[in-house]
N, C-alpha and C positions, 0 to 999 in steps of 0.2 A: 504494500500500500504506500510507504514512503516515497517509493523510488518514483510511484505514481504521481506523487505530490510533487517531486525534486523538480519532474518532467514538465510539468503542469505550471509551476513556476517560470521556470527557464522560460517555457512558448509564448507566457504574458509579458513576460519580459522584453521578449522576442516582438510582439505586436505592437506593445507600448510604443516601444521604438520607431517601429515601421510607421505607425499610425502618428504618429507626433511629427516624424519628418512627411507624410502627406498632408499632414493638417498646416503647416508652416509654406507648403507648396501652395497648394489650397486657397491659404488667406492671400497670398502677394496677388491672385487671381478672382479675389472677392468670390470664391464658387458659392453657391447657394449650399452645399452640403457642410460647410464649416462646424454650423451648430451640430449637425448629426455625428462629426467627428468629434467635439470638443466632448459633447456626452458619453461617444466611448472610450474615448481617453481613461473620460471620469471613472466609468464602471471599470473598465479594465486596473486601475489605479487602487479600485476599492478593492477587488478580486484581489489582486495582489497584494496589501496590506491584511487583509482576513489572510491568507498562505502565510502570511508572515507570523502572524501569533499561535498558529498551530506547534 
């Protein structure tokens, strides 16, 4: 189950990333999706802080 977790960490980590440098793309280009990205930032952020105190 851990290793599940270790994994599961890593790929949020992994998207955060991803998702933070599209979101920075994104706003130079005013997209209309900005807000839907900035919200997953946010959950994926929370996701990750809950993994944290396990």
């Amino acid at each position: 189950f851990k290793p599940t977790l270790s994994q599961l960490y890593a790929d949020l980590k992994s998207f955060e990333h991803h998702f933070e440098w599209l979101n920075k793309i994104t706003r130079k280009q005013q997209h209309s999706s900005v807000p839907k990205l900035t919200d997953m930032i946010s959950h994926i952020k929370g996701l990750i802080h809950s993994l944290q105190r396990q």
